[in-house]
C-alpha positions in Angstrom: 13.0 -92.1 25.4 11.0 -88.7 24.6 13.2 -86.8 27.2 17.0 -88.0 25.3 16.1 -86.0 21.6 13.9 -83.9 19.4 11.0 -85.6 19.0 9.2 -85.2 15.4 6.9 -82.6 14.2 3.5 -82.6 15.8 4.7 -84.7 19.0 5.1 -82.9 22.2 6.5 -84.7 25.7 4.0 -83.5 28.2 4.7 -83.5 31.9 2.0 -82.5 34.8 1.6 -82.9 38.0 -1.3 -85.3 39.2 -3.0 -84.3 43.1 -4.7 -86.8 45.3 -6.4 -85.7 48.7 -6.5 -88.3 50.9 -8.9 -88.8 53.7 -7.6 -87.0 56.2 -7.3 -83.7 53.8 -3.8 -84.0 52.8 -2.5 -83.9 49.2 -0.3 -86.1 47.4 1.4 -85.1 44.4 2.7 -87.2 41.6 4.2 -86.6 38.5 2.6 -87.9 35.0 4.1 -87.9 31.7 2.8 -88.5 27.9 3.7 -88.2 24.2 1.0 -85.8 23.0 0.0 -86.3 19.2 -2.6 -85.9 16.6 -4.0 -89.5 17.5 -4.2 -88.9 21.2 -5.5 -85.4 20.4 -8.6 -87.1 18.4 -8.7 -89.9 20.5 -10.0 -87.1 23.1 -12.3 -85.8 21.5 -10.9 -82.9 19.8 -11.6 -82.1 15.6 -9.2 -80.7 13.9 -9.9 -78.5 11.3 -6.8 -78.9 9.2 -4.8 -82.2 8.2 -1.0 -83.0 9.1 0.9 -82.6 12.8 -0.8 -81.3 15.4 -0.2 -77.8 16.3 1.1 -76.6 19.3 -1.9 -74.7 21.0 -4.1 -77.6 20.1 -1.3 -79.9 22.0 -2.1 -77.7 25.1 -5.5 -77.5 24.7 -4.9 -81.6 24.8 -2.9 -81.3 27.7 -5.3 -79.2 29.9 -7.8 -82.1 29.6 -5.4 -84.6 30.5 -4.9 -82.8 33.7 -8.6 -82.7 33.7 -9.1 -86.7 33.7 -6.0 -87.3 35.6 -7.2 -84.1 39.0 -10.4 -85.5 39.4 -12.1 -87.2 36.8 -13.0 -84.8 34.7 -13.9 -82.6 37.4 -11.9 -79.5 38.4 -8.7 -80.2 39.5 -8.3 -80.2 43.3 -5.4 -78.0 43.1 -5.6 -74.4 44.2 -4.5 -72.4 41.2 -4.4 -69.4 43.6 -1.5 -70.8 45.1 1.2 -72.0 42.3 4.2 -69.9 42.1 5.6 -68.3 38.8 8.3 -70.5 39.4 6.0 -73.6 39.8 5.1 -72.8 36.6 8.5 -72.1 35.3 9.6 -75.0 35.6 6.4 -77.3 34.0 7.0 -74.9 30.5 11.2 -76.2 30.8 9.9 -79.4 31.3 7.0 -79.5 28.6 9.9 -77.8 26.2 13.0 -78.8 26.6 12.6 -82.3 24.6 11.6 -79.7 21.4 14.6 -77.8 21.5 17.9 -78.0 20.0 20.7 -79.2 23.0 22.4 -75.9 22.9 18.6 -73.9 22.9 17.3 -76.3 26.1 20.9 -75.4 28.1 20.5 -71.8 27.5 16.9 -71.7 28.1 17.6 -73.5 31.4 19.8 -71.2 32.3 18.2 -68.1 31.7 14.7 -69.2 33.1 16.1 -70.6 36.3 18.0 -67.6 36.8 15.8 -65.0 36.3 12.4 -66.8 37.2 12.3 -69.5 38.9 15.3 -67.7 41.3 14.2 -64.6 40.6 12.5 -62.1 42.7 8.9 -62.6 41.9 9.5 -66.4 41.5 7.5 -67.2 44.7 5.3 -64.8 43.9 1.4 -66.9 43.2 0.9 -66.5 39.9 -2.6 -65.1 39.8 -1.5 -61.8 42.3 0.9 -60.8 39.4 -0.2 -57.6 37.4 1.0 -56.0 34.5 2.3 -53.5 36.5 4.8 -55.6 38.2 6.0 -57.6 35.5 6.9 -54.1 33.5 8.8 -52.9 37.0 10.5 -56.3 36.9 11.9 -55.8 33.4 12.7 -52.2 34.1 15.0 -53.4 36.5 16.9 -55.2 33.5 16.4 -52.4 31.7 18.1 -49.7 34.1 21.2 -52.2 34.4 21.9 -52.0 30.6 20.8 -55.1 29.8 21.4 -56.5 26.1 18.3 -56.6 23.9 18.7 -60.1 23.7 18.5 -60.8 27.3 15.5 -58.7 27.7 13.9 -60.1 24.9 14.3 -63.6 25.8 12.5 -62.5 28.8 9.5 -61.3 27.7 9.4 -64.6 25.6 10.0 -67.0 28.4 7.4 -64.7 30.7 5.0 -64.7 27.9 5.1 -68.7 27.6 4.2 -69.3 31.2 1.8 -67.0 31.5 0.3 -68.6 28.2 0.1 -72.1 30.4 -1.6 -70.1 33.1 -4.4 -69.1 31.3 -4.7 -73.1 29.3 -4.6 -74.5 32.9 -7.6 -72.1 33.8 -5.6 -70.2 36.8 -6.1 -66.8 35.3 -8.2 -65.6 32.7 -6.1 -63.4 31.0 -2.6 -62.8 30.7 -0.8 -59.8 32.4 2.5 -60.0 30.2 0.9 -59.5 26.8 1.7 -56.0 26.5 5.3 -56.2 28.5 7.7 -53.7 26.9 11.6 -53.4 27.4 14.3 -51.4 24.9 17.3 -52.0 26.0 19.7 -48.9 26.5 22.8 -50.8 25.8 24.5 -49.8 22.2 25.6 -52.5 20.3 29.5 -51.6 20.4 31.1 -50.8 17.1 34.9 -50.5 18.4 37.7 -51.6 15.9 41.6 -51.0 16.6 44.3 -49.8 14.7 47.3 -51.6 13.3 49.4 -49.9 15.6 47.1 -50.9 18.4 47.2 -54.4 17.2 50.6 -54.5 17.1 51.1 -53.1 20.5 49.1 -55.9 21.7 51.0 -58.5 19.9 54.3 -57.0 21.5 53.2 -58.2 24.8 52.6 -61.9 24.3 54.9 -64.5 22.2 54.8 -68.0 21.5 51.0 -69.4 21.8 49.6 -66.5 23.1 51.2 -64.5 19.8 50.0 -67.2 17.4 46.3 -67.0 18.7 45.5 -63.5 18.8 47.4 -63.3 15.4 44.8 -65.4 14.0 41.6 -63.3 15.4 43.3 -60.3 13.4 44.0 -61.8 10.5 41.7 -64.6 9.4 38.7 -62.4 11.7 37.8 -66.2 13.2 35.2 -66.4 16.0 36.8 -67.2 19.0 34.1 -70.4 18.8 35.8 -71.7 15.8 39.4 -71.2 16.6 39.5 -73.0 20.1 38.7 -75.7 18.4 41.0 -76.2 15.7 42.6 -79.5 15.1 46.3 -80.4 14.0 44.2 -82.0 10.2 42.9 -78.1 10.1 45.7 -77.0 8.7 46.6 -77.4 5.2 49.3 -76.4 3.3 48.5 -72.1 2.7 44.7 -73.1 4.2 43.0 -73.3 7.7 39.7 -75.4 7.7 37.0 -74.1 9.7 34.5 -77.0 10.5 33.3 -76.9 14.2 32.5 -75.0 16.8 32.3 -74.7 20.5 29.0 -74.1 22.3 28.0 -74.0 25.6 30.9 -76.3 26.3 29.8 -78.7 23.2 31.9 -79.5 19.8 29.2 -79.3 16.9 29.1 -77.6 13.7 30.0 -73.8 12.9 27.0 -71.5 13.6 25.8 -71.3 9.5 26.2 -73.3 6.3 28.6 -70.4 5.0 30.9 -69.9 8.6 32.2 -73.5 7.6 35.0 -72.6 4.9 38.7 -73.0 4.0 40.5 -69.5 5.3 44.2 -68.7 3.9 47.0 -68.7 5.6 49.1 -66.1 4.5 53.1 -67.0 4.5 54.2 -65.7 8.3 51.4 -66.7 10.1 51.4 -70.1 8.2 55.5 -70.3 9.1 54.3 -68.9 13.0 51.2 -71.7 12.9 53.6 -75.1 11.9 56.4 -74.1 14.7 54.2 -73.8 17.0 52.7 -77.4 15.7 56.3 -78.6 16.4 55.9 -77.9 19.6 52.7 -79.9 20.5 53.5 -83.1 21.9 50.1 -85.3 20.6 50.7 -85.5 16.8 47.3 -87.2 17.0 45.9 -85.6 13.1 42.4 -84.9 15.4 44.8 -83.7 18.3 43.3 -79.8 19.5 45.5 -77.3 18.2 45.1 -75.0 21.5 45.2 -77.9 24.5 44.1 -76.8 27.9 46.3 -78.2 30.7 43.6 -81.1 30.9 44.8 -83.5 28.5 42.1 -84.3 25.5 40.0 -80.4 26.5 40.6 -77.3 24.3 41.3 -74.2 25.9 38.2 -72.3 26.7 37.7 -68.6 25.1 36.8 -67.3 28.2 39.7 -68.0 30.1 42.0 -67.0 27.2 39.9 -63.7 27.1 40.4 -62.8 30.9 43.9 -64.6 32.1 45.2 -63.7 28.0 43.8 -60.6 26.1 42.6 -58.5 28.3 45.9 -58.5 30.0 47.8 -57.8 27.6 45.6 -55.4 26.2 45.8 -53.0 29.5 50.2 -53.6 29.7 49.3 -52.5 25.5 46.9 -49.6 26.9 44.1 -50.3 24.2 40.5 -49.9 25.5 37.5 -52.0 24.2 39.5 -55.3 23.1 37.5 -58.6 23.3 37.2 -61.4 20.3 34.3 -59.3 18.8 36.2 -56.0 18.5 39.1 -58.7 16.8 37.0 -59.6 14.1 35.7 -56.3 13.5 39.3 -54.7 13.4 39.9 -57.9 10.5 37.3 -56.6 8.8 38.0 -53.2 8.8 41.5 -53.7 7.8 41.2 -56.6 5.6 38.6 -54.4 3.9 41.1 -51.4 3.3 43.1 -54.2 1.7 40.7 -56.0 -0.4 39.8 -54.7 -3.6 35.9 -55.0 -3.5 33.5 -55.6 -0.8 33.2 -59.4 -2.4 36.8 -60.5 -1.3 35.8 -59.2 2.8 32.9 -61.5 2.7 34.1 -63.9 1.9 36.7 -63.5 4.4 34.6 -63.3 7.1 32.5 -66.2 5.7 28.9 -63.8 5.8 27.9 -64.9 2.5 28.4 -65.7 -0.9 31.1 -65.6 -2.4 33.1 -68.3 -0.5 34.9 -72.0 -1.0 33.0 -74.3 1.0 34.2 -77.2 2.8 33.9 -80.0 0.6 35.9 -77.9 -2.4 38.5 -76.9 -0.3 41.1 -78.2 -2.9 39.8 -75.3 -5.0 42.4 -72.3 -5.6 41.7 -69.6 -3.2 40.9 -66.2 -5.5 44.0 -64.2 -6.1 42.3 -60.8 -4.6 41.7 -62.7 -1.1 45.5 -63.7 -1.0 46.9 -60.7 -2.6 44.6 -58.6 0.9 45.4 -60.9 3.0 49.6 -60.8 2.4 48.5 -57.1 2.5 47.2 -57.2 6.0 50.0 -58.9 7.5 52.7 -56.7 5.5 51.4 -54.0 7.5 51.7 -55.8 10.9 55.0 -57.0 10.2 56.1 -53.3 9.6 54.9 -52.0 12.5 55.9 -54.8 14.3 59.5 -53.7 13.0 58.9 -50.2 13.9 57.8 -51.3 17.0 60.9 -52.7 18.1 63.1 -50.1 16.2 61.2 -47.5 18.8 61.8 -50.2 22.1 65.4 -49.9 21.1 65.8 -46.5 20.6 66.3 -46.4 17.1 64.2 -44.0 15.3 64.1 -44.9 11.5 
């Protein structure tokens, strides 16, 4: 079935709604669906000027005269276009795109267009009474709240789509969102921590707690990858990075070059297989970092609000979350490492790195020369710490 995958290039799963008027003046409303493709396109009547899949504006311009011969017989469609709701019309462009996206990409979507649109303060609004005007007040709104330039872009896409179906399906005859405009005030943040601030953190938690956020400082891992770590991750001196967690879903780490073989420098190795003793599945696909549910890994919210930040505020460090983490790696990985080269591949941005099928290679001498570096440095002030705690000043 269409609706269960991605169909192929140059097929599109269309969905409309068919309206009947019966005697007595009522409407009845249906819902029709079809596999739109170069054949049915033709079939149609339409030429296509160019050879290979059909596009995706000629698939609407196929749709609108389905709708045509399905309202009517060809004749206008007996639906008032006056009256459908932005979020009428929301929700056919989730349902006309949703079997073209990626799983991940149709949850998201979902999420952000039901939120925002279809329950969103204009979505009962009739499409055709919305101006320019009042879809760039709308996104001010966003704007004045800080929003991240990702959200607000994604807005202006998404509005911009439905609109675009407005316009195919004849119920305006030009779009009011063409020339939306939002910059988002929001700063990307750029904070990093010290090694005494990481090591002030790390003096409030032990055990699992220790282990994990140990990790995010020195291997820099995204909090995606190292929830789900499994017991046949680790290797002897090496952590395989593999899979990720998205939206709740196990699948591959976000880029060809994120999946990688990290070091394990000696203590945090040592830390890593006692707290393996620990574990009671010895199942080699077992998750490292169980939730309480048996056969779930612990989710990196949770771990972020009920873990970090905790421990962060008892720490009194400002600003920490898994991105400021894996900045602070880089930053002090970097002071470590002697060329820009050895950090990258660290943090698994690009070239140079040991990819997951030669993981049996010998991991360069500069990255584990850095990396004993880095954790030299937190053991010290780990030392110091305690030194300090007891009163002992050295």
């Amino acid at each position: 079935m269409p609706k269960r995958g991605k169909l192929a290039r140059g097929r599109f799963w269309a969905r409309w709604r068919v309206y009947a008027r019966r005697p007595d003046g009522t409407e009845v409303v249906r819902r029709a669906e079809k596999i739109i493709d170069r054949q049915l396109s033709e079939s149609l009547g339409f030429r296509l000027e160019y050879s290979g899949p059909l596009n995706k504006t000629d698939a609407w311009k196929t749709l609108g005269k389905l709708i045509e011969q399905t309202n009517g017989n060809g004749r206008t469609p007996v639906v008032d276009g006056s009256k459908i709701t932005l979020a009428e019309l929301a929700r056919e462009y989730l349902d006309l795109s949703k079997p073209n996206w990626e799983a991940w990409t149709a949850e998201n979507a979902e999420n952000l267009v039901v939120t925002h649109l279809i329950n969103g303060p204009l979505g009962s609004r009739p499409i055709p009474q919305l101006t320019d005007a009042e879809l760039q007040r709308f996104l001010n709104v966003y704007v004045e709240k800080d929003s991240s330039s990702s959200l607000l872009g994604k807005l202006i896409r998404y509005i911009r789509a439905v609109f675009s179906i407005a316009v195919e399906r004849g119920f305006i005859d030009r779009s009011p969102a063409a020339k939306l405009r939002a910059r988002s005030r929001k700063k990307p943040s750029e904070r990093t921590h010290t090694i005494q601030e990481c090591s002030a953190i790390l003096a409030q938690v032990a055990g699992r707690d220790h282990l994990i956020i140990s990790m995010f400082v020195q291997l820099g891992l995204r909090s995606e990858e190292e929830f789900v770590l499994r017991r046949n991750d680790v290797l002897p001196g090496a952590l395989v990075i593999d899979e990720a967690i998205v939206h709740g879903r196990i699948k591959a780490t976000k880029t060809a070059a994120s999946a990688d073989v990290m070091y394990l420098p000696p203590d945090l190795e040592l830390e890593l297989k006692h707290y393996m003793e620990t574990l009671e599945n010895r199942n080699p696909d077992a998750w490292l970092f169980p939730a309480s549910r048996k056969g779930v890994p612990l989710r990196p919210a949770n771990f972020l609000k009920r873990v970090l930040k905790k421990a962060a505020e008892r720490a009194n460090v400002e600003g920490v979350n898994f991105q400021s983490l894996r900045r602070t790696s880089a930053t002090l990985f970097g002071a470590k490492a002697k060329d820009p080269k050895s950090t990258q591949a660290h943090m698994r941005h690009s070239d140079p790195r040991i990819t997951l099928k030669h993981y049996q290679k010998e991991i360069p001498a500069e990255i584990r020369n850095a990396a004993r570096a880095l954790e030299a440095d937190l053991m010290a002030e780990k030392k110091k710490l305690e030194a300090e705690q007891q009163g002992v000043i050295h």
